[in-house]
N, C-alpha and C positions, 0 to 999 in steps of 0.2 A: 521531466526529472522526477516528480514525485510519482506519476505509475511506475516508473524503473525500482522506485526505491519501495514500492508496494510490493512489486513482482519479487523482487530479490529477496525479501520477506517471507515470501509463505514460504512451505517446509519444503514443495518440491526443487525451489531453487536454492534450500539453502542446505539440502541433500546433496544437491549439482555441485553447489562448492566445495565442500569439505570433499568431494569425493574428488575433485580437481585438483584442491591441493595437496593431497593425498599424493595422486599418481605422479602432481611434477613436483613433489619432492623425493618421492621413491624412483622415479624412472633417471632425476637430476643427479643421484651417487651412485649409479648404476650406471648411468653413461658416462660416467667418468674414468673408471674401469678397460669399458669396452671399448673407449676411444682409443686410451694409450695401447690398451693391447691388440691393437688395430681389427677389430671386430665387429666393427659396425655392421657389414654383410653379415655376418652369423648371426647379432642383435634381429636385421632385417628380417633371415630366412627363418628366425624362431617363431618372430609374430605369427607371420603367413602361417607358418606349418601348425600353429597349434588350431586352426580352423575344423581339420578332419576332428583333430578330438573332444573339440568342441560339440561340436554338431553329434558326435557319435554317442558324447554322455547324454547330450539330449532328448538321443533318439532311445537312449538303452533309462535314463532316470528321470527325464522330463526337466525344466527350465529351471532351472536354482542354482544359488550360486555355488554351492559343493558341486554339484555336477560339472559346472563347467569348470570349477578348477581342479577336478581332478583329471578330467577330459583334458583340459590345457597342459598339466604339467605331465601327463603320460607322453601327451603327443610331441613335446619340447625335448624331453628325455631320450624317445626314440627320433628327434631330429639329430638331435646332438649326434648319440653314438653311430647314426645312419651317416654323416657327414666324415666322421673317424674310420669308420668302414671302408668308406668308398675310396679315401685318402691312402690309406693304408695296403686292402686290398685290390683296387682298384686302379691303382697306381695315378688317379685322377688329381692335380693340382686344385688348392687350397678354393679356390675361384669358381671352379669347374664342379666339384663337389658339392659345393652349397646349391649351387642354384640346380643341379639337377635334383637334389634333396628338397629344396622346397618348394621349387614348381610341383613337382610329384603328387606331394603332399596337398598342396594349398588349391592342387587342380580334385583331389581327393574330395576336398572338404566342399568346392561348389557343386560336384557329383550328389556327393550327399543329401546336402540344399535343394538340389535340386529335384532328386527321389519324395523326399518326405513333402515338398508343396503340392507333390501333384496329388498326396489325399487330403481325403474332404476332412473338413474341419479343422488342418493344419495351415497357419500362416508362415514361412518363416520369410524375413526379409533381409538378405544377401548386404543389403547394403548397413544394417544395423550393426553386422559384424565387421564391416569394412573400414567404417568412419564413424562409430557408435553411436550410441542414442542416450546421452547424459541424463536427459530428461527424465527417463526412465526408470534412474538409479533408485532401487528398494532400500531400507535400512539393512535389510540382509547382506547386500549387497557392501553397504556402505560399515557393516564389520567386517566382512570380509574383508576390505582394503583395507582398515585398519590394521586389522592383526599381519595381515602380509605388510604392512608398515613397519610395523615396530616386529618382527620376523628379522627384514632387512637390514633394518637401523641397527639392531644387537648382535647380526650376522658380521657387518664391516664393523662394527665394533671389537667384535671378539678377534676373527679373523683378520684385522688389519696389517698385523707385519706378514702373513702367509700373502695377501693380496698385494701388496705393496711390492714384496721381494719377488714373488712370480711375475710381478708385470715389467719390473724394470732391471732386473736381474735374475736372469733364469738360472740360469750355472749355477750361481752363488745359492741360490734358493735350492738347489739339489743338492748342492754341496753340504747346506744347511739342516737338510733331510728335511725338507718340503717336500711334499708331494704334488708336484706342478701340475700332471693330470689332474687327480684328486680337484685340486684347486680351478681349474679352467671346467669340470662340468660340476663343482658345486656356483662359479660363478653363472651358469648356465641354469640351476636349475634355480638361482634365486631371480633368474630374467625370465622365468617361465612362471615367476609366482608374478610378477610384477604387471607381466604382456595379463595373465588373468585380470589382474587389477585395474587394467586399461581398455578393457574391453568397453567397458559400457562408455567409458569419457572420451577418448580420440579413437579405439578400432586398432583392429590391427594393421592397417596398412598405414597410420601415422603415427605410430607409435615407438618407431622409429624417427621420426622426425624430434619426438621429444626425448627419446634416448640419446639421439648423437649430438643434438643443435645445444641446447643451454651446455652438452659439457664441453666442447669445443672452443663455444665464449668463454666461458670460463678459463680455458687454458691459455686464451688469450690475454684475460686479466690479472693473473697470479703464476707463478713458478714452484712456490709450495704446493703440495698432496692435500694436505688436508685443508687448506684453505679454497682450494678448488674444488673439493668435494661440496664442501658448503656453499661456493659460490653458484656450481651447477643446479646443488638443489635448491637456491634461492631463486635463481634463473627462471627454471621449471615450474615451479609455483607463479611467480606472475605469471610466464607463460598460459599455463593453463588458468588461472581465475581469472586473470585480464584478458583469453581466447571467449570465455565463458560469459563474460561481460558484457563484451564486446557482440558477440553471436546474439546474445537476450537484444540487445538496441537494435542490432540489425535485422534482427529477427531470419538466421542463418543456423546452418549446422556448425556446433560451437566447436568440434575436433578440427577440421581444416583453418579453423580462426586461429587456434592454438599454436597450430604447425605454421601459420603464415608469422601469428606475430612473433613466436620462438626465432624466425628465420630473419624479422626485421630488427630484435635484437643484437646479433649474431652484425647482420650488416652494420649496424652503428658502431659495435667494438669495432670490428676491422677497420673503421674510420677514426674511432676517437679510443681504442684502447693507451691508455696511460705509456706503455714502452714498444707495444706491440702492433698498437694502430697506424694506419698511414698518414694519421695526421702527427704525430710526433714522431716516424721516423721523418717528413719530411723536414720538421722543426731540427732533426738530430744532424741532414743532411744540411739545413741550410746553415744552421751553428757552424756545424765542420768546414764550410765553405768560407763564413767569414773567418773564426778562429786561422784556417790557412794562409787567407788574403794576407789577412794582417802579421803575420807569423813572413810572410813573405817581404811584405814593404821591410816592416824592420828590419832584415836579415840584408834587403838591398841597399837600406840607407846606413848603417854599420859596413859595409862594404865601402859603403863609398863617402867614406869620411866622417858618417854622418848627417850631411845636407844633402837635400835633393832638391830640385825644384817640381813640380806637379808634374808637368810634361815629361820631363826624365824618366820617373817612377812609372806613368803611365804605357811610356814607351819601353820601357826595360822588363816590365811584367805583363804585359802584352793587357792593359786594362781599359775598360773602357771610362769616359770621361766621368759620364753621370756616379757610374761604381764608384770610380775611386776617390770623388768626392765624400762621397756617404760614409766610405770606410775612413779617409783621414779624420771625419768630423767625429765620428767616434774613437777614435784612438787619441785624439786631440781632448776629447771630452773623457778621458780615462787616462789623462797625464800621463801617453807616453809619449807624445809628440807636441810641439811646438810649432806659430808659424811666425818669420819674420820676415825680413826685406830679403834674405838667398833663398827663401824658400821651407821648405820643412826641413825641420830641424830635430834631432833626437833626443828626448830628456833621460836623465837618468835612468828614470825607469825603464824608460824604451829600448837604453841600452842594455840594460840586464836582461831584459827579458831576451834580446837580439843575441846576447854572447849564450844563453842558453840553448836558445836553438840550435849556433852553431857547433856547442860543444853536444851537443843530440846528434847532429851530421855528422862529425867528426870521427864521436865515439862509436858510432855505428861503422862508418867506413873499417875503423881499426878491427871492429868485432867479426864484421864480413872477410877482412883477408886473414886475419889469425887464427877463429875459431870455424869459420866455415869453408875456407879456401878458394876464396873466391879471388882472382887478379885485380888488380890497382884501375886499370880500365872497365872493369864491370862493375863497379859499386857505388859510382855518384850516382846515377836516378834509381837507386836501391834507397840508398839511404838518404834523399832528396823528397822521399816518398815516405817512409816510414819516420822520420823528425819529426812530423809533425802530431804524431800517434804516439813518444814513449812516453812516459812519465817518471818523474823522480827519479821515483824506487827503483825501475827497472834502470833508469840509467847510471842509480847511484851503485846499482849490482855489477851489472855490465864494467861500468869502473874499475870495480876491486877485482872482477875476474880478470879482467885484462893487465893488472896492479899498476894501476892510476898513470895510463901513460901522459908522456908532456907533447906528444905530436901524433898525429894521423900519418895511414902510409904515406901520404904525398909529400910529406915534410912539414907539412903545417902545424900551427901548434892549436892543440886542442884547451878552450880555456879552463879556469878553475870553478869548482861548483860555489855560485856567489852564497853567500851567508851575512844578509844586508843586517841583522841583530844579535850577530856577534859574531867569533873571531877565533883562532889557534892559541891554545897558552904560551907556546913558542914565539909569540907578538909581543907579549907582556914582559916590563921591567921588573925589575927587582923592588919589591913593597907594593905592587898589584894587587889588584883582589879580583876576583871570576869569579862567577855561578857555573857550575858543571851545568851543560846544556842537556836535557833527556834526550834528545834524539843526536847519536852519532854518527857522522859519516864513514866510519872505516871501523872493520869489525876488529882491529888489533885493538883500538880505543875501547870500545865497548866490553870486550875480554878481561882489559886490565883495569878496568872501572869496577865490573862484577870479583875480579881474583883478590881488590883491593879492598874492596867491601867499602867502596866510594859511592855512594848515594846520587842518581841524580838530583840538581838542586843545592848540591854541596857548593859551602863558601872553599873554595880557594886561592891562599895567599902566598905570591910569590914571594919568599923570603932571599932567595942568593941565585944568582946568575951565573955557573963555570963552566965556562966552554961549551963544549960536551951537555952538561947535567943541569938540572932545575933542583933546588934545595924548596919543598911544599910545606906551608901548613894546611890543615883539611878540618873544617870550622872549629880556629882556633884549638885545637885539641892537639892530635896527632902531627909528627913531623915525618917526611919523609920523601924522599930524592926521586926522581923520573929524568929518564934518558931524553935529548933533547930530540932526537926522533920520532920518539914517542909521542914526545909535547906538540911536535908539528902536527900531532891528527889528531889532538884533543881538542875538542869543540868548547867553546868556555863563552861566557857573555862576560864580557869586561860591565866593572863596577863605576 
């Protein structure tokens, strides 16, 4: 541990880092990009192809980091518009173009390579470009990546809504008068500052691996833009200093450490990403499994009185034994069931929750023959199936589109939406008092709460009771009358 912390010390390895973290924070918001706009092969075929001009500024200005990034970015420019050629004139698919573009190319640049070793006094070694030579890294070297850092970081900076709109909305971004071209080979030529950037720390044949891998996790971990931007290029940094680390202990080439441990990232999200990983969708699958079960007993035991005995339930939902212990013991342990000498028994809450599902069935069935057109015979395992999936809102919409009916096609009655902390002012006597509820169930309520300039929260006192009509007062202030129809959809907490 202490020669590790000696080594990482002197200047040549603390060149290696900065220049590591450099490329996986630059290659991190740049493959984030190329990901969505599914370019990964183009990312691929850039590296490869900047090889010939590579080797060619070498051959024409000698070994410096201007040479080879002017050499890199000529050869990525002429990949680019060679790939748009071929597509275009060529009549060649998207797939088919690249890779004859930069096999071409990348078969060019070992040509090259291969000329210049055979004279005396030249070494070049094939494999330094391939998988780079960190160790290597000059200060020259290590401004260069700088300035192409902060290049790229000002470039998504400035350009951010032109990139953003080109990647996930092209139409609207022309409509917009973006220039989507423009925009796809300026994103093009800031990956050909970057693949320069990358040469001496992973090469170009993995440099790709850290363009596409951290932003990929990334998109795994977040749904926002910019928050994935940041995550890729957080990604990409360990990647590369913890490849770099790692490569020094093993005493390895630290570019392929880079790309393996980018790749063992990448595999832990798909296992433990937060929404996206398979370890929470199986958590999401097995929730939904018991949430059903028990959505299921209830809905059998309200069928049938109420009480069941074990074995009944068992048998009538086709359960097995062990299961359906473990689910009664939790639904027991969440007060909605009871057990006594008939067996399990429903508690109140059990039963709210049970007439809810079924007015979910119900109201679904009604919504299937009236708005969709479906026959009376096709719609129980339609809506036997989706019960267990609406919510509220949706069922409380569903409701008023269909204007709150009292039965399903089949005759049956569909129940009321329960309201266990409070109640309809149409309930209340005369010298009552209500709290206006904030949330209403029926939009005619809500309408004439706002045309009234009725506050939720308001005291309301029933003053007279005739027939027909409600005589209000509206905290102590203002009087005034409401239709008793009306009253029936006003939500109120009684006092």
């Amino acid at each position: 541990m202490v020669e590790f912390l000696e080594l990482i010390q002197s200047p040549w390895a603390l060149r290696a880092l900065a220049a590591s973290v450099l490329v996986g924070l630059m290659l991190g918001m740049l493959g984030t990009f190329i990901v969505l706009r599914n370019m990964s092969l183009i990312g691929d075929a850039l590296a490869h192809s900047v090889l010939p001009g590579v080797i060619i500024a070498f051959m024409m200005m000698g070994i410096h980091s201007l040479s080879l990034f002017i050499g890199a970015v000529v050869a990525g420019l002429i990949c680019a518009f060679a790939i748009t050629w071929i597509q275009k004139q060529g009549h060649a698919k998207n797939d088919a173009a690249i890779g004859i573009v930069y096999t071409a190319m990348f078969s060019i640049g070992v040509i090259c390579i291969s000329a210049i070793s055979r004279k005396d006094g030249v070494h070049v070694d094939l494999k330094d470009f391939l998988f780079g030579n960190i160790l290597g890294v000059s200060n020259e070297d290590l401004w260069l990546s700088s300035i192409i850092f902060v290049g790229i970081v000002l470039a998504i900076l400035v350009f951010y809504r032109h990139l953003f709109l080109s990647t996930f909305q092209e139409a609207v971004a022309k409509v917009m008068g973006v220039k989507v071209d423009l925009v796809h080979y300026f994103l093009l030529l800031l990956l050909s500052f970057a693949v320069v950037a990358s040469l001496r720390t992973v090469g170009i044949i993995l440099v790709v691996a850290m363009l596409v891998t951290p932003a990929s996790t990334a998109l795994l971990l977040s749904n926002n833009m910019k928050r994935v931007i940041f995550i890729s290029a957080l990604l990409g940094m360990i990647s590369a200093a913890g490849g770099l680390m790692l490569a020094i202990v093993w005493d390895t080439t630290p570019g392929p450490v880079m790309a393996v441990l980018s790749a063992v990232i990448y595999g832990l999200a798909v296992i433990f990403a937060p929404d996206r990983g398979k370890l929470a969708q199986w958590l999401h699958q097995r929730r939904l499994a018991d949430k059903i079960t028990t959505e299921d007993i209830l809905k059998y035991l309200l069928k049938n009185g109420g009480v069941a005995s074990r074995s009944h339930i068992a048998n009538g939902l086709e359960l097995g034994t062990s299961a359906l212990r473990r689910q009664l013991s939790r639904m027991i342990g969440k007060g909605m069931l009871q057990q006594d000498a008939q067996g399990v028994v429903l508690t109140q809450v059990g039963e709210d929750r049970a007439s809810q599902l079924i007015r979910a069935h119900r109201l679904w069935e009604t919504y299937l023959v009236n708005q969709v057109g479906m026959t009376e015979s096709q719609i129980h395992l339609e809506a036997e199936d989706q019960e267990h999936h609406l919510t509220e809102d949706v069922l409380d919409h569903v409701d008023e589109l269909l204007g709150f009916p009292d039965t399903d096609p089949h005759g049956s009655p569909i129940p009321s939406k329960r309201t266990p902390l409070g109640t309809v002012l149409a309930q209340l006597s005369a010298g009552s008092k209500a709290i206006v509820k904030r949330r209403q169930l029926r939009h005619a309520a809500m309408q004439y709460l706002w045309e009234s300039e009725i506050a939720p929260n308001s005291e309301l006192e029933v003053l007279k009771v005739d027939g027909a009509q409600l005589t209000l007062r509206v905290d102590d202030q203002r009087t005034f009358s409401m239709s008793m129809d009306l009253a029936e959809q006003l939500q109120v907490i009684a006092e």
